[in-house]
Phi, psi and omega in degrees: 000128201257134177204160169267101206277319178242141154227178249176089180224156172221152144314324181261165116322092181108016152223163193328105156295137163253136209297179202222165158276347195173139202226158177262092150279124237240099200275143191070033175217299181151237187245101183316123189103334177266155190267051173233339165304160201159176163249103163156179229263001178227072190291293185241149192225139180223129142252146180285122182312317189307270228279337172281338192288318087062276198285325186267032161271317206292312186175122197256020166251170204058301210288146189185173207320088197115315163013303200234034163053058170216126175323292180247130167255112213233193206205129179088036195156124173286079194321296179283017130259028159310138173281139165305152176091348180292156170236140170271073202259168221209114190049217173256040183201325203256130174230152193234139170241107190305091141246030168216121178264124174102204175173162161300137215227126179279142195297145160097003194322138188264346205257019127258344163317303186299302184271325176134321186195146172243137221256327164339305181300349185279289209246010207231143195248163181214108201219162191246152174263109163298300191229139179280195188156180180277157128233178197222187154250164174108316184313164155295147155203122213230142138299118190243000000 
């Protein structure tokens, strides 16, 4: 079973988010609270613990859950071979809809500064929320 171990928000943009107990998503805006919610295609962002497990060959002190700015952290499912267009559903209400796999990584990155390198342009997913909902760690997160 593919879950979500952290979930995960910051105020700013482009640094290391912190987990939460629990989150709102919110459809056609993101994740209450965070600053990537909005109207537009990269409301929430998921990275794979596999892929953060990955990275601390670069450098193993900090890292945890938010680091690399992803919302949801998830287990169990290769996030970035996923097809764009793909659906997600997320606990027992939410659904995601994949409409970016990677990004362009911004000059000044502070979350490669901390680590070396950031694995989000790679290995990091990008989805609009179709239906909101509660998520938790711990939630399912299934292809539908």
């Amino acid at each position: 079973m593919a879950k979500i171990v952290a979930v995960n928000i910051s105020e700013k943009k482009g640094t290391p988010k912190k987990s939460i107990d629990e989150g709102n998503l919110i459809a056609e805006f993101g994740l209450e609270g965070d600053a990537h919610a909005g109207k537009w295609h990269r409301q929430v962002s998921l990275l794979a613990k596999e892929s953060i497990e990955k990275a601390k060959g670069m450098r193993t002190d900090g890292l945890c859950h938010g680091v690399f700015a992803e919302n949801l952290t998830t287990e169990g499912i290769t996030l970035y071979t996923l097809p764009v267009g793909t659906k997600l559903a997320v606990g027992n209400e939410a659904v995601l809809e994949i409409t970016q796999i990677g990004k362009e990584c911004h000059e000044g990155c502070q979350i490669s500064k901390l680590v070396g390198q950031c694995i989000m342009p790679k290995e990091g997913i990008f989805c609009r929320v179709e239906k909101g909902g509660k998520v938790y760690p711990g939630d399912e997160i299934k292809v539908i």
